[in-house]
C-alpha positions as CSV (number, residue, x, y, z in Angstrom):
1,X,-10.1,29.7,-21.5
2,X,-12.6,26.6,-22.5
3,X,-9.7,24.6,-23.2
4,X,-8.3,25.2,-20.0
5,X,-11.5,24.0,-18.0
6,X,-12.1,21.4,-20.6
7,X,-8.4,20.0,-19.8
8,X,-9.0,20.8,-15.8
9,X,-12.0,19.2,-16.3
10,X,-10.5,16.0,-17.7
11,X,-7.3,16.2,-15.3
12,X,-10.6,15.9,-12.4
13,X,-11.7,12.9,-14.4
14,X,-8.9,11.1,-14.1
15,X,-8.1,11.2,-10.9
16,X,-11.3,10.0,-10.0
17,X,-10.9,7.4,-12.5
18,X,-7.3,6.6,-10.5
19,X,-9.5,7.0,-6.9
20,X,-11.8,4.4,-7.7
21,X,-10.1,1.8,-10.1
22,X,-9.5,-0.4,-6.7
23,X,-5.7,-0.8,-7.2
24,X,-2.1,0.9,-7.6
25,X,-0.2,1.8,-10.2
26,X,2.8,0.0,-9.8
27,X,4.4,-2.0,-6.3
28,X,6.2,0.8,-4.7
29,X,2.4,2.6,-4.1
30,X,1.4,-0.5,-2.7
31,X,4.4,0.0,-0.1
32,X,4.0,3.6,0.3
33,X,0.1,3.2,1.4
34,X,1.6,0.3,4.1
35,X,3.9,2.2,5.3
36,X,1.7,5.8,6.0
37,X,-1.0,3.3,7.7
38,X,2.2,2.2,10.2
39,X,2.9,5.5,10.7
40,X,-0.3,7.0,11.4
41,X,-1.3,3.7,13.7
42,X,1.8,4.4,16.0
43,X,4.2,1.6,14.0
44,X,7.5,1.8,13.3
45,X,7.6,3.5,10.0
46,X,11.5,2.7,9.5
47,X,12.1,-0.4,10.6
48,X,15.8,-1.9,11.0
49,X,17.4,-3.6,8.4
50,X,17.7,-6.3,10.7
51,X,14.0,-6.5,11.8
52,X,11.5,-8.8,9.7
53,X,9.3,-5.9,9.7
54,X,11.5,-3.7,6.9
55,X,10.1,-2.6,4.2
56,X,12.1,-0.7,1.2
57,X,12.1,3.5,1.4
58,X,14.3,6.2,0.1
59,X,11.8,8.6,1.0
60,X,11.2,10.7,4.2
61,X,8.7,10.7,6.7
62,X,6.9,13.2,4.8
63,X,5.6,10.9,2.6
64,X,3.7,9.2,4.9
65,X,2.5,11.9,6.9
66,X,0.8,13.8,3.7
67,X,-0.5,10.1,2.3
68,X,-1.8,8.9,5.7
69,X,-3.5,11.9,7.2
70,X,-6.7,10.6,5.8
71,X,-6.7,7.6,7.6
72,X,-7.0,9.9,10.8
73,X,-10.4,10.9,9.7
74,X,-12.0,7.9,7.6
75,X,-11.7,3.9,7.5
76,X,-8.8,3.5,6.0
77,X,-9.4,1.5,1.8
78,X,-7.5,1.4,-1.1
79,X,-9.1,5.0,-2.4
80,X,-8.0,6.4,0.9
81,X,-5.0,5.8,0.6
82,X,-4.4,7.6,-2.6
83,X,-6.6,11.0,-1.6
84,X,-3.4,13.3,-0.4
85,X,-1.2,12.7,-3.6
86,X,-4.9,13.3,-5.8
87,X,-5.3,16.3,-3.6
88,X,-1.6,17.8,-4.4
89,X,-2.4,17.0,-7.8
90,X,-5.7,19.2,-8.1
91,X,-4.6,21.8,-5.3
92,X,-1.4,22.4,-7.4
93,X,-3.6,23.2,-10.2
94,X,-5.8,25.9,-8.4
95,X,-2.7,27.3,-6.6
96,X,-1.0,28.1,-10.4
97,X,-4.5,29.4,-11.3
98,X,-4.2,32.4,-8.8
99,X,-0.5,32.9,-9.1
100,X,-1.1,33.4,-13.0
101,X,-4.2,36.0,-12.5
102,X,-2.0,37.7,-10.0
103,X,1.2,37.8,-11.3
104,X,0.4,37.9,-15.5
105,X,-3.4,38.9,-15.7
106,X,-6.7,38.0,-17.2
107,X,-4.5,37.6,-20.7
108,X,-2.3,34.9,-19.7
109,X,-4.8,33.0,-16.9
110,X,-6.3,30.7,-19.5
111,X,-2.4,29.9,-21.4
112,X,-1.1,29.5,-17.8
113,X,-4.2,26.8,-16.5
114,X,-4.0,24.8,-19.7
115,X,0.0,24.5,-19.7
116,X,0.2,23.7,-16.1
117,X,-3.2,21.0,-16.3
118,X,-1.4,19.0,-19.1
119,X,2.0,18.2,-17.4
120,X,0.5,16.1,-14.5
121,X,-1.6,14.0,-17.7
122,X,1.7,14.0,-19.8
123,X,3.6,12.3,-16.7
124,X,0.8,9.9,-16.0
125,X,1.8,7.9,-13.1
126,X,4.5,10.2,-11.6
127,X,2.0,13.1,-12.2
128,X,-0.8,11.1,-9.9
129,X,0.6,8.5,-7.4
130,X,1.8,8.0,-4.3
131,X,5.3,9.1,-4.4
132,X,7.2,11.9,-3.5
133,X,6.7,13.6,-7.4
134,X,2.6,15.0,-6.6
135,X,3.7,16.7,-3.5
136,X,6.8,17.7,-4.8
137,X,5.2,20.1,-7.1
138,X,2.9,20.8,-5.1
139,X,5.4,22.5,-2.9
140,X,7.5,23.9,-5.9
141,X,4.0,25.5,-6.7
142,X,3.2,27.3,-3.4
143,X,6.9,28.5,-3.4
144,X,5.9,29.7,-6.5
145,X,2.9,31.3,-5.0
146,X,4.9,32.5,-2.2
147,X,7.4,34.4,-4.1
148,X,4.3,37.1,-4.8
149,X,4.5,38.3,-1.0
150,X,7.3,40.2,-2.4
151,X,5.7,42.8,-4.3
152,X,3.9,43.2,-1.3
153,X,6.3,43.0,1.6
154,X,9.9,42.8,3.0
155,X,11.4,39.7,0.2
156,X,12.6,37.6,3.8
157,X,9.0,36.6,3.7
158,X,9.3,35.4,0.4
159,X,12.8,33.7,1.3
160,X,11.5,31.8,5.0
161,X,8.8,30.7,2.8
162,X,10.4,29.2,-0.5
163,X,12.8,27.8,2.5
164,X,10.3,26.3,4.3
165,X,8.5,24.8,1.0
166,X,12.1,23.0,0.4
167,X,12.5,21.8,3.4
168,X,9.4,19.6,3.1
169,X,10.3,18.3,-0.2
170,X,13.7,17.6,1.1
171,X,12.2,15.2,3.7
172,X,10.3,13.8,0.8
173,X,13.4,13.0,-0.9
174,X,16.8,14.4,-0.3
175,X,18.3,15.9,-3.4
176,X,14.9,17.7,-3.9
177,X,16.2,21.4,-2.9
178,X,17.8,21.3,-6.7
179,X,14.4,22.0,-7.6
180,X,14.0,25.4,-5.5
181,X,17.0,26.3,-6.8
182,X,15.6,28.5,-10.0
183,X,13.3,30.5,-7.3
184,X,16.3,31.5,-5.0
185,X,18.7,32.5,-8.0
186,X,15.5,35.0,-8.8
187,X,13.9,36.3,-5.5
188,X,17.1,35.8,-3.0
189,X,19.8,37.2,-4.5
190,X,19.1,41.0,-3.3
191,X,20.2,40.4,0.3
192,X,21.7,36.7,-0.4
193,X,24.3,37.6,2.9
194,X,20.9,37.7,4.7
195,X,18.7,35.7,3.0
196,X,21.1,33.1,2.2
197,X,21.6,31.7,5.6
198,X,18.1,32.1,7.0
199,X,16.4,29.9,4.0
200,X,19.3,26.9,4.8
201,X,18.8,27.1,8.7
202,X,15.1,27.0,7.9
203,X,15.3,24.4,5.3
204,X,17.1,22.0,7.2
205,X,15.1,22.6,10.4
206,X,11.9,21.7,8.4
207,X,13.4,19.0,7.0
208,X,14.5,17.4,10.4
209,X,11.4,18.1,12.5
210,X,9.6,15.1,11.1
211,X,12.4,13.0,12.5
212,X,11.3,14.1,16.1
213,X,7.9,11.9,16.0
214,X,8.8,8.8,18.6
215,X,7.5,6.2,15.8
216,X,10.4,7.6,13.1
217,X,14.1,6.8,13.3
218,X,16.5,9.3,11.5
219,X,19.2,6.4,12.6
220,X,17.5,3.4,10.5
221,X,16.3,5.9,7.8
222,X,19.8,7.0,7.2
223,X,20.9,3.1,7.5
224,X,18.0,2.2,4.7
225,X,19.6,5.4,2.8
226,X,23.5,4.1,2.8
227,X,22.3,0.4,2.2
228,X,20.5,0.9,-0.8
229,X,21.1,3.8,-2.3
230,X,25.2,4.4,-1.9
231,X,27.7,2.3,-4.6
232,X,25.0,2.9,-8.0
233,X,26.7,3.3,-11.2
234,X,24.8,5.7,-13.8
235,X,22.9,3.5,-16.4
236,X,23.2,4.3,-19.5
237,X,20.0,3.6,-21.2
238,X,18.5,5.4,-18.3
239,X,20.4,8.8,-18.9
240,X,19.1,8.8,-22.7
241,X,15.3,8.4,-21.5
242,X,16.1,11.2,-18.9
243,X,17.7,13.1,-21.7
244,X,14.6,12.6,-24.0
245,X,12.0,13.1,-21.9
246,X,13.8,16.4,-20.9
247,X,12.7,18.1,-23.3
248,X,8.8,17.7,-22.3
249,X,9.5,20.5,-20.0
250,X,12.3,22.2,-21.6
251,X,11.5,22.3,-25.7
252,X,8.0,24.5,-25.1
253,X,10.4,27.0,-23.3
254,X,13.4,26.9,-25.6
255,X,11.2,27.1,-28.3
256,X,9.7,30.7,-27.3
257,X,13.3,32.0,-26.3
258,X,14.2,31.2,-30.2
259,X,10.8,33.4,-31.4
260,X,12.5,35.7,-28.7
261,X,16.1,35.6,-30.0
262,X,14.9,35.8,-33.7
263,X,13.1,39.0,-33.0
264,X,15.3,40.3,-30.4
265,X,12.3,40.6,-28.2
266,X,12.8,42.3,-24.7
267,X,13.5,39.4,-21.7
268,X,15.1,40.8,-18.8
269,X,18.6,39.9,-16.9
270,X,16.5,38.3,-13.9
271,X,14.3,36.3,-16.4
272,X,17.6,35.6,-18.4
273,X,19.1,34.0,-14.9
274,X,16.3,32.6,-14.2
275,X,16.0,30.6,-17.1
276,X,20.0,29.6,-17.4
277,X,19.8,28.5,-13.1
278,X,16.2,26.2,-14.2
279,X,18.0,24.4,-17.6
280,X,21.3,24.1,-15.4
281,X,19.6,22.4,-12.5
282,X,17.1,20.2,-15.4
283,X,20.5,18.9,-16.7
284,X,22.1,18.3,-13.3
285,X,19.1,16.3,-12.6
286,X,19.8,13.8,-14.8
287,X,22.3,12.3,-12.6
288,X,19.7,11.0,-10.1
289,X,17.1,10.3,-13.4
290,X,19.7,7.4,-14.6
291,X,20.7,5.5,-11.6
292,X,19.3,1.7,-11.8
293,X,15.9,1.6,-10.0
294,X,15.5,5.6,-11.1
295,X,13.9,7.0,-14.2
296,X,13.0,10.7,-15.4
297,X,9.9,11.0,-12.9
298,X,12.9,12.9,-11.0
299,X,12.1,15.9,-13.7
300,X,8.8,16.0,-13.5
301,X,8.7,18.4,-10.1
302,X,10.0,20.7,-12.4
303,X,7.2,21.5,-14.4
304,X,5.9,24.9,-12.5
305,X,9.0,26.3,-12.8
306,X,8.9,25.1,-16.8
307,X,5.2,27.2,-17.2
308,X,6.1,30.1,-15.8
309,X,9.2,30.6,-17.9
310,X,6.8,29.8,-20.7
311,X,4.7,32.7,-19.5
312,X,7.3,35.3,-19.2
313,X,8.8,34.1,-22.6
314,X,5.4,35.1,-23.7
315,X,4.7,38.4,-22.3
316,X,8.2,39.4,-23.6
317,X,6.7,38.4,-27.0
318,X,3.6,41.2,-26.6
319,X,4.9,43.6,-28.7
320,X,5.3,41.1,-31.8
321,X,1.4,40.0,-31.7
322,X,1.8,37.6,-34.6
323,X,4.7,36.1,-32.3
324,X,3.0,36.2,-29.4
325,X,-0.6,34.0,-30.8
326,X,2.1,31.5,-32.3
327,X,3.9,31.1,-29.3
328,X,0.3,30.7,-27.2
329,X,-0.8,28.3,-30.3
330,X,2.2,26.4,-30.5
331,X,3.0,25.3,-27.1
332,X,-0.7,24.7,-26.2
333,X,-1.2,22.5,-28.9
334,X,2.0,20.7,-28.5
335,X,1.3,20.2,-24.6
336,X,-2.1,18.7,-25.7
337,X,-0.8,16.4,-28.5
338,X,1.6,15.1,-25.6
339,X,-0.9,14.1,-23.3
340,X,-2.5,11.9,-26.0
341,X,-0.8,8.9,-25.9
342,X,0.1,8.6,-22.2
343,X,-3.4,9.4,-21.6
344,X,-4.7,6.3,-23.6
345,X,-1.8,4.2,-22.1
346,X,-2.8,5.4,-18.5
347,X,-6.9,4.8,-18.9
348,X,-6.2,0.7,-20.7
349,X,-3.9,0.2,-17.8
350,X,-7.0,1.3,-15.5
351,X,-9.6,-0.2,-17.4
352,X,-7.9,-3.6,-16.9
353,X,-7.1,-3.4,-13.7
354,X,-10.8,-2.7,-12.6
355,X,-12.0,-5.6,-14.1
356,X,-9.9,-7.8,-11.6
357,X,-8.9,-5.7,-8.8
358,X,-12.2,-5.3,-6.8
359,X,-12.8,-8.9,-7.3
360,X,-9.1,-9.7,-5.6
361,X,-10.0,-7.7,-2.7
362,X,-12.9,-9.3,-2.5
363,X,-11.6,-12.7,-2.6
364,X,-8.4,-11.3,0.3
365,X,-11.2,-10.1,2.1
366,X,-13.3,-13.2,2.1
367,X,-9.9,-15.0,3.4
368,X,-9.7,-13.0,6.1
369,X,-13.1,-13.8,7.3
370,X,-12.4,-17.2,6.7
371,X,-9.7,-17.7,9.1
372,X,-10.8,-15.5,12.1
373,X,-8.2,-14.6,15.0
374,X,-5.6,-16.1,12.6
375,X,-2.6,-13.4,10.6
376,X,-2.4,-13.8,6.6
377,X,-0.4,-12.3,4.0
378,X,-0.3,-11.8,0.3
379,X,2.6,-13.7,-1.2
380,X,4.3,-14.2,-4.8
381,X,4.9,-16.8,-7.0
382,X,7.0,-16.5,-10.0
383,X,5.4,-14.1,-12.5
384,X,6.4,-10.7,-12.5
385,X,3.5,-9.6,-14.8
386,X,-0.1,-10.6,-14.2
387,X,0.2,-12.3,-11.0
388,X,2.3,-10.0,-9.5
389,X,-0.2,-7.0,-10.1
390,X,-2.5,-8.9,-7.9
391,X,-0.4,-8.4,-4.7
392,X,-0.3,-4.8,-5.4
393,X,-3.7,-4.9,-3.5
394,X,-2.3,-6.1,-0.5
395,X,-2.7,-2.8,1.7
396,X,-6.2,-4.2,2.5
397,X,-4.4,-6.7,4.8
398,X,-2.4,-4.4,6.6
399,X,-5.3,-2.2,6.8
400,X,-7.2,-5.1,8.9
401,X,-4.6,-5.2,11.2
402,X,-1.8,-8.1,9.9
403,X,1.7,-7.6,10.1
404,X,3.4,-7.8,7.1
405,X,6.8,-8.7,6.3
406,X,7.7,-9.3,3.3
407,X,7.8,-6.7,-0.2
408,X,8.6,-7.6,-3.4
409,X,10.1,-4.1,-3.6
410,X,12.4,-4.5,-0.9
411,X,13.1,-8.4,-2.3
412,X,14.3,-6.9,-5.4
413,X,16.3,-3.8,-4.1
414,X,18.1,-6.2,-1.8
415,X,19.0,-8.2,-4.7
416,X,20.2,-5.9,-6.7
417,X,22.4,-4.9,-3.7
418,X,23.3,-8.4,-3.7
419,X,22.0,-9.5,-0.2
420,X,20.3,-11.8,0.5
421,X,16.7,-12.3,2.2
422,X,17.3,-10.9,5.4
423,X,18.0,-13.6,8.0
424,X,15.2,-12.0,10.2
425,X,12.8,-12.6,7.8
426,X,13.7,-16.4,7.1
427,X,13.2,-17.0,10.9
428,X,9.9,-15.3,10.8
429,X,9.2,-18.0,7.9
430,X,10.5,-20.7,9.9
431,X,8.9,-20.0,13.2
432,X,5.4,-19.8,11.5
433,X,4.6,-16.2,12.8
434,X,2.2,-16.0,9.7
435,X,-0.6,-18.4,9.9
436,X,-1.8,-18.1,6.8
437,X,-0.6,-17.0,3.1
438,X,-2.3,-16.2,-0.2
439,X,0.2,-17.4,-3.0
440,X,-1.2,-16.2,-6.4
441,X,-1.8,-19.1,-8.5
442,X,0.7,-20.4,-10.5
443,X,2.7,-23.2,-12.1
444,X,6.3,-22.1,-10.6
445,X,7.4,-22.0,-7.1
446,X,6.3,-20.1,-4.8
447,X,8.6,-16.9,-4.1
448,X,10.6,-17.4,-7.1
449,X,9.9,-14.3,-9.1
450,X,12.9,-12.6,-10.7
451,X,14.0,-9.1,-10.0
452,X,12.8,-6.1,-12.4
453,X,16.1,-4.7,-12.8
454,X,16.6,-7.5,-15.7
455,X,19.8,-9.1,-13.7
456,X,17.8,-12.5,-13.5
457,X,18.3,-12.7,-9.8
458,X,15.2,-14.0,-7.8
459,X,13.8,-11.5,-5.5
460,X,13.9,-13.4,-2.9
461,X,17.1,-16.0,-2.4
462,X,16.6,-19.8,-2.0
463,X,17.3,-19.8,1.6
464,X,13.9,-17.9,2.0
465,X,12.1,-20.0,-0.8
466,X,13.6,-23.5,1.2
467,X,12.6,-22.2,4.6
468,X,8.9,-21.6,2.8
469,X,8.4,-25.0,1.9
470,X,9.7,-26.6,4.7
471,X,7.4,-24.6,7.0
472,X,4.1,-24.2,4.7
473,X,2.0,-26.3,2.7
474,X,-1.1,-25.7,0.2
475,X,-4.5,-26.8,1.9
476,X,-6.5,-25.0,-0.8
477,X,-7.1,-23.3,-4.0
478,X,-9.6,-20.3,-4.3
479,X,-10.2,-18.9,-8.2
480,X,-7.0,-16.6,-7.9
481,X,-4.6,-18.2,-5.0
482,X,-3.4,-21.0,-3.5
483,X,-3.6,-21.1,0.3
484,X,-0.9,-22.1,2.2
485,X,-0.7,-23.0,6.3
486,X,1.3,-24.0,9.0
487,X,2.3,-28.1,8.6
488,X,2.8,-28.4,12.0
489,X,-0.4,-26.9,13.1
């Protein structure tokens, strides 16, 4: 039990540590926190393709609603913006907690806490940030939760609300019923004539309500779907990470079911189903995990499903105890050995980034003040490293009320669709509509970073990085950018 609270204890730390370091962890945060502040201000949160105002998203509305309910209560900042995804994170944690005691008991509460606590640390990022993966298991979790209202009551209950906790992560990305799938093959199959067609009229009526807010087209989300998602081949090198990293959440489990198999300890049929539906659906998820742009952070909503497996492949070790303590040492310690080195990858990559990032929104702040009554973005030059992490901070602009229109995430996507820079956006270049732009300093051109899907195509095409030039011109340097303005003005 104090290895539980010592690893809740550190799972509190680094989120805090992730709260407060003053930047994302990678670009497509950075978009996600733009696009909940649209939402939540009235915006258009999917934008046409052919507006200036697109930015990138295979993701529903739900997204944006969970991450930008904050800024209904508080100023919106950087820290803000990353609350709801924390708060999934922690609440997830608490929710197992009292499904454990209530389903398994004071003996498996501590085994149960410490298992679930180490998956979100092992996963780093994609167990933290804001993307669809912290509320995803969130609401795999509370359907987890749900499924004890049918010791209690009628199992419909339990089947509405598994239903309704897929529906929501269906909005937060599509295919995301697979992971619901282990949960209806083990509490909806009594009455599956009845239950069956309830949970999918529910489900899908959950997932379409969001759809009905006037600020959020189903038409241009469905467009931003077909045009970037539709005509991706699997990649290779992608499907063996998927593959390897699989068995984070499926070698603790198929390691007890051998202890189980060698001593022919009990498991039951439903358990037995249970199991086979939840490494069925892991392997069918490695489809979406290797498509280019994808990676195995499409597992990781798995994970509750994963621990409480683990927990009934240990109470059916109870009556071997000398099986039973090696399976509870085992899989602990191996969870804990796992979150080691992610851990120390996770904390350098925030330790750096404090040391720069509250000084950039400083300096973006200080450039907003300095040119009063006047719109600015946050541009990119041609590194894809250093410089590029800067502009991850860019939120703060939107936050202060300037339009932004152009996303390195949706540059690269569009390249790797091979289109070019929409033509909407090269007239907003041309026709000056942004007074001012913070370029970070650099010895390439301006706009000319390449794509990270390693095809060496620029993110954005020369007919944007011409129409730039010809429109803009550096006035001055600060320490970290390169101010560029209007030449006619």
């Amino acid at each position: 039990m104090a290895l539980a609270l010592a690893v809740v204890g550190y799972l509190v730390f680094v989120l805090h540590r992730y709260l407060t370091f003053g930047t994302y962890l990678d670009h497509a945060e950075s978009d996600a926190a733009v696009l909940a502040w649209r939402l939540m201000t009235g915006q258009s949160l999917y934008a046409g393709t052919d507006s200036a105002e697109q930015f990138f998203s295979l993701y529903g509305p739900m997204l944006y609603i969970f991450s930008g309910l904050p800024f209904l209560l508080f100023e919106p900042s950087v820290a803000l913006s990353k609350l709801g995804n924390s708060a999934a994170c922690i609440s997830s944690v608490g929710l197992f907690a009292i499904y454990t005691w209530r389903r398994y008991g004071a003996d498996y509460f501590g085994i149960g806490v410490l298992i679930f606590a180490c998956y979100p640390l092992i996963a780093t990022a994609a167990g933290l940030w804001i993307r669809p993966e912290p509320y995803t298991y969130f609401l795999v979790t509370a359907a987890l939760a749900a499924t004890l209202l049918s010791e209690r009551r009628d199992t419909m209950w339990t089947a509405v609300a598994i239903a309704i906790c897929a529906g929501l992560a269906m909005n937060l990305k599509i295919h995301s019923f697979v992971y619901f799938v282990p949960l209806v093959m083990k509490y909806g199959v009594s009455r599956w004539q009845i239950e069956w067609p309830v949970m999918f009229v529910v489900a899908i009526a959950v997932f379409v309500l969001p759809f009905a807010l006037p600020n959020v087209s189903f038409t241009n989300y469905v467009r931003g779907v077909a045009e970037f998602a539709s005509g991706r081949e699997l990649h290779w090198n992608a499907l063996r990470s998927a593959i390897k990293f699989s068995f984070m959440f499926t070698a603790p489990g198929l390691f007890l079911l051998t202890l189980i198999a060698a001593r022919r300890a009990p498991l039951s049929r439903p358990d037995k189903i249970y199991s086979a539906v939840f490494f069925l659906c892991v392997v069918l998820n490695l489809y979406p995990s290797s498509l280019p742009g994808s990676t195995w952070y499409h597992l990781v909503p798995f994970f509750p499903i994963a621990v409480d497996l683990n927990l009934r492949y240990l109470r059916a070790l109870e009556e071997r105890p000398r099986l039973w303590l090696t399976g509870h040492a085992a899989v602990a310690l191996t969870l804990i050995i796992l979150c080691v080195t992610p851990q120390k990858r996770l904390m350098k990559i925030m330790y750096k980034a404090s040391a720069w990032s509250h000084e950039i929104t400083a300096e973006i702040t200080k450039a907003m003040q300095s040119f009063p009554g006047q719109s600015i973005q946050l541009g990119y030059d041609f590194d894809t490293a250093v410089h590029y992490r800067w502009t991850f901070v860019r939120p703060v602009i939107a936050f202060a009320g300037h339009p932004l229109t152009v996303s390195g995430v949706l540059g690269m996507e569009r390249q790797f669709a091979r289109k070019d820079t929409s033509s909407a956006k090269i007239k907003w270049i041309k026709a000056c509509r942004t007074d001012v732009w913070l370029i970070p300093i650099g010895h390439g051109r301006s706009f000319s970073m390449t794509s990270h899907y390693g095809d060496g195509q620029s993110a954005f095409g020369k007919q944007f990085q011409t129409a730039f030039y010809e429109t803009y011109e550096k006035t001055e340097i600060t320490k970290h950018f390169s101010v560029w303005r209007c030449r006619n003005r």
